[in-house]
C-alpha positions in Angstrom: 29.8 92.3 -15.2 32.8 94.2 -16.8 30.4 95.4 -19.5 28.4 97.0 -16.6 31.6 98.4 -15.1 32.3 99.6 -18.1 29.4 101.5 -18.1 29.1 102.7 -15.2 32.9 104.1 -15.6 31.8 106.4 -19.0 28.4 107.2 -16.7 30.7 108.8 -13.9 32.8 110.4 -15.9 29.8 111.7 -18.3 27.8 112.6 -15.3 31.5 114.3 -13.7 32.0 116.6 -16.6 28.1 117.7 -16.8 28.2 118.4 -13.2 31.6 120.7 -13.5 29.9 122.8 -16.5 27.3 123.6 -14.4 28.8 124.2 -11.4 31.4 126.5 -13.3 27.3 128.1 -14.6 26.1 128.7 -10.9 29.5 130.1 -9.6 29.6 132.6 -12.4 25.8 133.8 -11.6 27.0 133.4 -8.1 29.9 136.0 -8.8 27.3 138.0 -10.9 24.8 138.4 -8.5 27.5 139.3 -5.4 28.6 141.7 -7.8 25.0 143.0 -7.7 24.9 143.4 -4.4 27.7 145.3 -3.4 26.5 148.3 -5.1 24.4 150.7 -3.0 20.9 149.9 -4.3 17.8 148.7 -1.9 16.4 147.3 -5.1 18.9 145.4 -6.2 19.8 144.0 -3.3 16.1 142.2 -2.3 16.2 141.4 -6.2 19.4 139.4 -5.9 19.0 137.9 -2.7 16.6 134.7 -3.4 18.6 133.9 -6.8 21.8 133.9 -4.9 20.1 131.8 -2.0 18.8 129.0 -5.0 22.5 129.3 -6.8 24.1 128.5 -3.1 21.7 125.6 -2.8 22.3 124.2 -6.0 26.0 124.6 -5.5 25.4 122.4 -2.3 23.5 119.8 -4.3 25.3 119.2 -6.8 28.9 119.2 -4.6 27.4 116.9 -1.5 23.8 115.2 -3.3 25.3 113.6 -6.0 28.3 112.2 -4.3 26.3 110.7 -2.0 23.9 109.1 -4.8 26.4 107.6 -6.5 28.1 106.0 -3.5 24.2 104.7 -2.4 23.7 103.4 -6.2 27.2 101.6 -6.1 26.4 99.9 -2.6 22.6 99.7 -3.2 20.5 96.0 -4.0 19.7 97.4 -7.2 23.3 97.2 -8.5 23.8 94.0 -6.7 20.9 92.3 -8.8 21.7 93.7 -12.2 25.6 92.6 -11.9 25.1 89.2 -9.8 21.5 87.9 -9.3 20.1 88.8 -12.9 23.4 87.4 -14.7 23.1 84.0 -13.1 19.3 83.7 -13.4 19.6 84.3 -17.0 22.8 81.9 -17.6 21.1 79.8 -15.6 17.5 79.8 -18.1 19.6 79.9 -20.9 21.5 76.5 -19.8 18.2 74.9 -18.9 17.4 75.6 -22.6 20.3 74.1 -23.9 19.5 71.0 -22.0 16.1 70.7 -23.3 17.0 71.4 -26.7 19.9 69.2 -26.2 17.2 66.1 -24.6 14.7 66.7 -27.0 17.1 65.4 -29.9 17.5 62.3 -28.2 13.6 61.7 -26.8 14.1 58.2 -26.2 17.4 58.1 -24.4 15.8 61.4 -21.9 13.3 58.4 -21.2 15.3 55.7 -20.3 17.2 57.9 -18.6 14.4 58.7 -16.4 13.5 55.5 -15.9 17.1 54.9 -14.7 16.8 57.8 -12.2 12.8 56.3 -10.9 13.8 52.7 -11.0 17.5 52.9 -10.3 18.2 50.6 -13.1 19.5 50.8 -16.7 16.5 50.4 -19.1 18.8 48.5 -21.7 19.8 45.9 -19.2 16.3 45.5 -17.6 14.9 44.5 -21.3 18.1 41.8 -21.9 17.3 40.7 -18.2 13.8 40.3 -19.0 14.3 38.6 -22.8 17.4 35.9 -21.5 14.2 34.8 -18.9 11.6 34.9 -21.1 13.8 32.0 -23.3 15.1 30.3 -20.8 11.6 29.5 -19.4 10.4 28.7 -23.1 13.4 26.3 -23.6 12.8 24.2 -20.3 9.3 24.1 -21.1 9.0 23.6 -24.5 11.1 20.3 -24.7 8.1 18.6 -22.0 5.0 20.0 -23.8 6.7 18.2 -27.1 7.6 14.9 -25.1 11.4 14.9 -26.5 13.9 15.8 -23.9 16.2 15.6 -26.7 15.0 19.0 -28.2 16.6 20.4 -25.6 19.8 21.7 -26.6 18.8 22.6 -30.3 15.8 24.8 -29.1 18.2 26.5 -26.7 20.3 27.4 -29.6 17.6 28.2 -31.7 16.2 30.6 -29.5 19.3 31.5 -28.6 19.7 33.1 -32.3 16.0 34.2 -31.7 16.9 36.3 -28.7 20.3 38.0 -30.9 17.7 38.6 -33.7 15.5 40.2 -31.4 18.1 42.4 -29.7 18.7 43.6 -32.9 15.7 44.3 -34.4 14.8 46.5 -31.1 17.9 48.3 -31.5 17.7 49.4 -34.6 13.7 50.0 -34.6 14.7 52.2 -31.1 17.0 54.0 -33.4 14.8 54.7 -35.9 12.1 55.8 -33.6 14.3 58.5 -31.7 15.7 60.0 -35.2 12.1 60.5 -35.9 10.5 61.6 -33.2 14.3 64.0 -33.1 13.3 64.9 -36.5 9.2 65.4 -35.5 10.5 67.3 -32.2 12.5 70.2 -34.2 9.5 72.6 -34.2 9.6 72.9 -30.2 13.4 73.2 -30.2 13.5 76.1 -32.6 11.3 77.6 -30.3 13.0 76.7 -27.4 16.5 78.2 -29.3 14.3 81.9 -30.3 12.8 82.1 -27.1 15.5 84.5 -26.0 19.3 85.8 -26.5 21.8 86.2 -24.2 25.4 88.2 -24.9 27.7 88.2 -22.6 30.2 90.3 -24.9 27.6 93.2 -25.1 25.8 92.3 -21.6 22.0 92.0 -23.7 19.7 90.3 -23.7 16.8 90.2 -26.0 13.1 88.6 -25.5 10.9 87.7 -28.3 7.5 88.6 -28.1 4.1 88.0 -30.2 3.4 91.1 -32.1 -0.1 91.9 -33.6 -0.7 91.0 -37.2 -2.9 94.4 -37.3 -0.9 97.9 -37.3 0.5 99.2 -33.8 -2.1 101.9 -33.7 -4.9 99.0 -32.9 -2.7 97.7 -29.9 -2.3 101.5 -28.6 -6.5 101.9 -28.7 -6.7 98.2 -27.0 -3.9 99.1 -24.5 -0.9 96.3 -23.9 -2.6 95.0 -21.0 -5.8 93.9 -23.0 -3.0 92.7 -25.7 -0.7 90.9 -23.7 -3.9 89.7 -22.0 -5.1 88.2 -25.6 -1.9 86.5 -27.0 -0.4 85.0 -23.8 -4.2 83.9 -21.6 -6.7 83.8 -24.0 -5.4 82.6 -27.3 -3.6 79.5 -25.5 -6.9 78.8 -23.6 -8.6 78.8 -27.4 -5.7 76.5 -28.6 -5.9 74.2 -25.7 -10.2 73.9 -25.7 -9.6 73.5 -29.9 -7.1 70.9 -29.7 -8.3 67.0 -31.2 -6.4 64.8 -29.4 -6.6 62.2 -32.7 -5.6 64.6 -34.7 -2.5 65.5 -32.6 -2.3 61.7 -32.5 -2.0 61.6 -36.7 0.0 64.5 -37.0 2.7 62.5 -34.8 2.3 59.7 -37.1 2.6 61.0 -40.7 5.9 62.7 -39.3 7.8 59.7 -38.4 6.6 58.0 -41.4 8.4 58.0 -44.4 7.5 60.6 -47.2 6.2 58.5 -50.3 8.5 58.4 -53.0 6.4 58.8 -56.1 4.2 62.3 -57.0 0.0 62.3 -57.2 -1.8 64.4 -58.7 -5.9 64.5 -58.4 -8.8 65.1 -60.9 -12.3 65.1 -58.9 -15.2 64.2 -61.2 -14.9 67.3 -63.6 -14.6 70.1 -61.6 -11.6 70.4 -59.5 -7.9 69.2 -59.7 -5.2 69.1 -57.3 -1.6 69.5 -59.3 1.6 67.1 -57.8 2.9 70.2 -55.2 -0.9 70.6 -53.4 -2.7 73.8 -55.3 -6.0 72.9 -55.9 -8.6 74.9 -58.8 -11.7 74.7 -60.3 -12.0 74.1 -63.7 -13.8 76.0 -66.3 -16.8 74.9 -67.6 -16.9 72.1 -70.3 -14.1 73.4 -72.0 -11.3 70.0 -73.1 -7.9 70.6 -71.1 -4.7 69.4 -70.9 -4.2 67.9 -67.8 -0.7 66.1 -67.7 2.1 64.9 -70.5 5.8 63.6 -70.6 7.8 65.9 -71.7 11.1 63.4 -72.1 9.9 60.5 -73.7 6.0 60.6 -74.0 5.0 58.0 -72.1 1.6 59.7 -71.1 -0.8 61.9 -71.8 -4.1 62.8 -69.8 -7.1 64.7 -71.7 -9.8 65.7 -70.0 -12.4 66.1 -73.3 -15.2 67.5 -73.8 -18.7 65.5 -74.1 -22.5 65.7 -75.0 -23.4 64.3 -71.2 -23.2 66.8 -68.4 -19.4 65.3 -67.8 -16.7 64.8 -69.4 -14.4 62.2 -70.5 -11.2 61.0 -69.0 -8.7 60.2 -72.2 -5.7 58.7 -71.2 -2.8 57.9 -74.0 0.0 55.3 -73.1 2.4 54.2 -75.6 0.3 55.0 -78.8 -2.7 53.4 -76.6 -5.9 55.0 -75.9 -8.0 54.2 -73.4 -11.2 56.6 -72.5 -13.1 56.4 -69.3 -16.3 57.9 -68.7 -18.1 59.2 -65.7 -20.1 56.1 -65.8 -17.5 53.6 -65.9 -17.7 52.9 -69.5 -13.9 51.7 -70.4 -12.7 52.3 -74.4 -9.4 50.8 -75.6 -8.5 52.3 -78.9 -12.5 52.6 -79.5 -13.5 49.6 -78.6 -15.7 48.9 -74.7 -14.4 46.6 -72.6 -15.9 45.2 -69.1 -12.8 43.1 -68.2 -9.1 43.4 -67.4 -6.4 43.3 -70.5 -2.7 44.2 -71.3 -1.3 45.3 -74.7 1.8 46.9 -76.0 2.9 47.3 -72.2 -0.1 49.3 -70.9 -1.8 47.0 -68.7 -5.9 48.5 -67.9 -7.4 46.4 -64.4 -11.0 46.7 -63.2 -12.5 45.5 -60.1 -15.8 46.7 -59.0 -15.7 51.0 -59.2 -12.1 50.7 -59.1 -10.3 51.2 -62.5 -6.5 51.2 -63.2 -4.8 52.0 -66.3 -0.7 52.0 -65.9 2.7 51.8 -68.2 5.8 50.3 -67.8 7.5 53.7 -67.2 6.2 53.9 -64.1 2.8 56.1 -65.1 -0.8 55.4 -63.0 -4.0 56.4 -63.4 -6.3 54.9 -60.9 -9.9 56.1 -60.5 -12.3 55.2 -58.0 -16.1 55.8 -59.4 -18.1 55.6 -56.1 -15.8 58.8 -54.9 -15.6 60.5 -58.3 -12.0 60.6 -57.7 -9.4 59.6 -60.6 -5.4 59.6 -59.2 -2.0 60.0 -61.6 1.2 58.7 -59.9 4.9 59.1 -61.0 7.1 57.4 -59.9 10.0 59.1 -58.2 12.4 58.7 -61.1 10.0 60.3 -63.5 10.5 63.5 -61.4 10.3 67.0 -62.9 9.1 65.6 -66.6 5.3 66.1 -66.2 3.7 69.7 -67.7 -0.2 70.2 -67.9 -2.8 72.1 -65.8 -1.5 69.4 -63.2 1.5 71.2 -62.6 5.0 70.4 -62.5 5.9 67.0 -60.9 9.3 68.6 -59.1 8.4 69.5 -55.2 8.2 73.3 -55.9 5.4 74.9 -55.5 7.2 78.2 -57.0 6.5 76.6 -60.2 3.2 75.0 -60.4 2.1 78.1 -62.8 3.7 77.4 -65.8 2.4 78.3 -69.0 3.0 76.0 -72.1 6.3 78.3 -73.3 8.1 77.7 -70.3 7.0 81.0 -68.4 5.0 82.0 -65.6 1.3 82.9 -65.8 0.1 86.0 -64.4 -2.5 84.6 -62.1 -4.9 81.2 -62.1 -6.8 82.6 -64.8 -4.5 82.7 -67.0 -3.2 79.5 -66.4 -5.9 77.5 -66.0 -7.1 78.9 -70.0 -3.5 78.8 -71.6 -4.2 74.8 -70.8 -7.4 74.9 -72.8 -7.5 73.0 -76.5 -10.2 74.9 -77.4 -9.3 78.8 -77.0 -12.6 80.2 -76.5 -14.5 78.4 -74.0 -17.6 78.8 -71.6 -18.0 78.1 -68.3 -20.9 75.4 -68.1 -23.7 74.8 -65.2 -22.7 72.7 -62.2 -23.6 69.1 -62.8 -25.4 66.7 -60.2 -26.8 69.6 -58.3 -30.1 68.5 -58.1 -28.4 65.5 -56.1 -26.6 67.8 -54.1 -29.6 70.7 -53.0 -31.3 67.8 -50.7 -28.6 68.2 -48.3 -27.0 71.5 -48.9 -28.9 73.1 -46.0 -27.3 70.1 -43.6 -23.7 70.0 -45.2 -21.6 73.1 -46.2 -18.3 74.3 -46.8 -18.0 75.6 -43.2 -19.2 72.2 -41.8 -16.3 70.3 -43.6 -13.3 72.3 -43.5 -13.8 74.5 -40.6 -15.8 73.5 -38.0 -14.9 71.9 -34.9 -16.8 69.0 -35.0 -16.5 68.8 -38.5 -16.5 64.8 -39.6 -12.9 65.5 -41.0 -11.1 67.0 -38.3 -9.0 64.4 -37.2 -6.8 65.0 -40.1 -6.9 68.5 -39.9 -3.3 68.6 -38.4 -2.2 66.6 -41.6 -3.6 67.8 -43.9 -4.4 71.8 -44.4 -8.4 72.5 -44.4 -7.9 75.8 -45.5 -7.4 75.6 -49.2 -10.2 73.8 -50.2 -12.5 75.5 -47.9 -11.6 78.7 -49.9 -11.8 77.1 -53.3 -15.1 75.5 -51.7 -16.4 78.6 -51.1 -15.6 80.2 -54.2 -17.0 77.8 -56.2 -19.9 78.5 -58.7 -21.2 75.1 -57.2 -21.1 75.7 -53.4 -24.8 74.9 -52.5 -24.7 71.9 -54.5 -22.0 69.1 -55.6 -18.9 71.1 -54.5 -18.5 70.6 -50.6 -18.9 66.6 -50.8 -16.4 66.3 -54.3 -14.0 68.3 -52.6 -14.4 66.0 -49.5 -13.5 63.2 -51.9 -10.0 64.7 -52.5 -9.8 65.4 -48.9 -10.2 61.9 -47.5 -8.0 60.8 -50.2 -5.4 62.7 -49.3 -5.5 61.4 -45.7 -5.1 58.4 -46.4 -2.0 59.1 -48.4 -1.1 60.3 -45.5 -1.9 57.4 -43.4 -5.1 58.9 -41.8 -7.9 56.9 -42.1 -10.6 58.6 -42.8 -14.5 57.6 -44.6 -16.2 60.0 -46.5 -18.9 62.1 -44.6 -22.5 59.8 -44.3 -24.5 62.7 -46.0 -21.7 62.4 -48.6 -22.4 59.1 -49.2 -25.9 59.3 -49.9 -25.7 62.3 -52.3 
């Protein structure tokens, strides 16, 4: 309000001072043209006469007109809405903002506080009410189903305790639920809090409006109508008709569960690997590769070698211990097969069915599933940032994950993928188990995986982003054949790390 004052106050007096230059402007061509006039010349004076008669009307205008504008804009509704109506509506949607920013860190307490308004009871006392009942009824009847009226008084006390126990427990699991569903509910209050700005110092307020990702000359030749048309109608309609309700459902669910605390890293048969911060490659040909190693104390190494058979072999090293694992589930211990599960010098190798586990005492594991093609390396959390390989840098930054073996940066995936190469000069090789893979590649492709609406994996797609290994699907020299069901292999893994259970596609399967 005083900011508008204000502004109307430098507004007069602007508006004041242009009027007074140009009435000093017409009175001088008024006193020119007068001058005009008075000498004796018939020409001059039907020259003179209609400028004089628009310099008297202005004069009139601008003494009388704009006096009377200004007093209709100070006592008009206009002014009355900007400085009254449009203030209070806007403190008034900025408050209600607040609120729900303020309720949606405390979801369940906004609940039971509407249950208090519905019901006109508190929802704390209605659950004690309901659990001193539920005991009292099971500690008069429990003593005659068991015969011995005697039990009476210690089952009272015992579910006395059982009723304190369970108090607590729902107290602190009610706790824990609100901080995360707080903690899962900060995405809508951030855009709750940029939804708009209000100063009162410099009486703005500011709106925040989708823009188009293309340049503005697009929107111009579409016109803001057909625009705002697009972003604010159609586009939520899309969104709406797109959303998967278990997906939504999972996406809840992975954010109030707890992050886990070790790092994984995946190798998929031969041809792809997903490093510990989530980038995922293809990898060249046949060529032997570094995948992973300790840096601190070398307590693992991970070779993927190369081999005469179409794949290659898995070499793990563990405290001067060898163990190599083939494609077909043939397991070497420092040369030598085994079929069964053993232990030495602190590396300890399990097998049970297509499952095969090879770990260390330092916290190292390798765990590979055969049916899925799918081999797993987890760190423990303490063992963070000690890893280097093609499998990237076990520290949470994905900044990093391109790090060449001197420490530096490579230049792009190319580069880093063959600075992780024991052999320098290396080919890329033909895609293996195609001929598997061509049956159903007309049935089951990248698009139908990753993309597609009713794609079999789409109820983690809120989880767990499609998008990467769609691209690296489609990029792939084996697209048409083994890639799309290897790469659903990592992807169903993956959701289940992340507590979405997911099966592998049926056509999967049966390749």
């Amino acid at each position: 309000m005083e900011s508008l004052q204000a502004a109307e106050a430098r507004a007069c007096l602007l508006g004041s001072r242009v009027r007074n230059k140009l009435l000093d402007k017409i009175r001088v061509l008024q006193r020119l043209l007068l001058e005009i006039r008075r000498q004796d010349n018939a020409l001059l004076w039907e020259m003179s006469e209609r400028p004089l008669r628009w310099a008297q009307k202005a004069e009139a205008l601008l003494v009388q007109r704009v006096a009377g504008a200004w007093a209709a804009w100070r006592k008009g509704v206009l002014r009355h809405s900007l400085t009254n109506r449009l203030p209070r509506c806007l403190e008034s949607l900025r408050h209600l903002s607040q609120q729900l920013q303020q309720e949606l860190k405390r979801p369940l307490a906004t609940l039971a506080g509407a249950y208090q308004d519905a019901t006109g009871r508190r929802l704390d006392a209605t659950w004690k009410e309901t659990v001193v009942l539920w005991s009292r009824k099971l500690a008069e009847q429990l003593p005659a189903v068991l015969e011995e009226h005697q039990l009476g008084a210690p089952l009272r006390a015992a579910l006395g305790a059982l009723t304190a126990a369970l108090d607590l427990v729902s107290q602190q699991m009610a706790q824990w639920a609100e901080s995360r569903l707080g903690a899962a509910l900060v995405g809508i209050r951030r855009r709750l809090a940029s939804l708009y700005k209000l100063s009162h110092g410099r009486c703005e307020v500011s709106v925040q409006l989708p823009l188009p990702r293309g340049a503005w000359s697009d929107v111009g030749g579409a016109g803001m109508v057909e625009f705002l048309l697009d972003e604010w109608l159609l586009r939520p309609m899309v969104t709406v008709a797109s959303l998967r309700p278990a997906a939504e459902l999972y996406r809840l669910k992975r954010r109030m569960m707890e992050s886990p605390f070790n790092h994984q890293a995946l190798l998929v048969s031969d041809q792809f690997a997903l490093s510990f911060d989530g980038r995922l490659y293809e990898l060249p040909g046949r060529c032997p590769l570094l995948l992973a190693r300790d840096l601190m104390g070398g307590s693992f190494t991970m070779v993927l070698s190369p081999n005469t058979a179409p794949e290659r072999t898995l070499l793990v090293e563990m405290s001067n211990t060898t163990v190599s694992i083939s494609p077909h589930g043939q397991v070497e211990m420092n040369c030598r097969e085994t079929d069964e599960s053993f232990s030495d010098s602190g590396v300890s190798v399990r097998r049970d069915g297509v499952l095969i586990q090879v770990s260390n005492q330092n916290g190292a594991l390798l765990s590979c599933d055969l049916s899925q093609e799918v081999c797993s390396l987890t760190l423990d959390g303490w063992q963070h940032g000690v890893s280097m390989g093609l499998l990237g840098t076990n520290d949470n930054e994905a900044g990093n994950e391109l790090t060449l073996p001197d420490g530096s940066q490579a230049d792009g995936e190319d580069h880093f993928l063959q600075s992780w190469q024991l052999k320098p000069h290396c080919r890329r090789g033909p895609c293996s188990n195609t001929s598997k893979a061509e049956a159903t590649s007309d049935l089951l492709s990248c698009a139908s995986l990753f993309s597609d609406l009713d794609s079999p994996l789409g109820s983690c797609f809120r989880v767990v982003d499609p998008g990467q290994f769609l691209a690296v699907c489609e990029r792939s020299r084996c697209h048409r054949g083994s890639a799309p069901c290897r790469l659903a292999a990592a992807f169903v893994h993956l959701c289940r790390r992340n507590y979405v259970p997911l099966d592998l596609p049926e056509l999967c399967v049966s390749v």
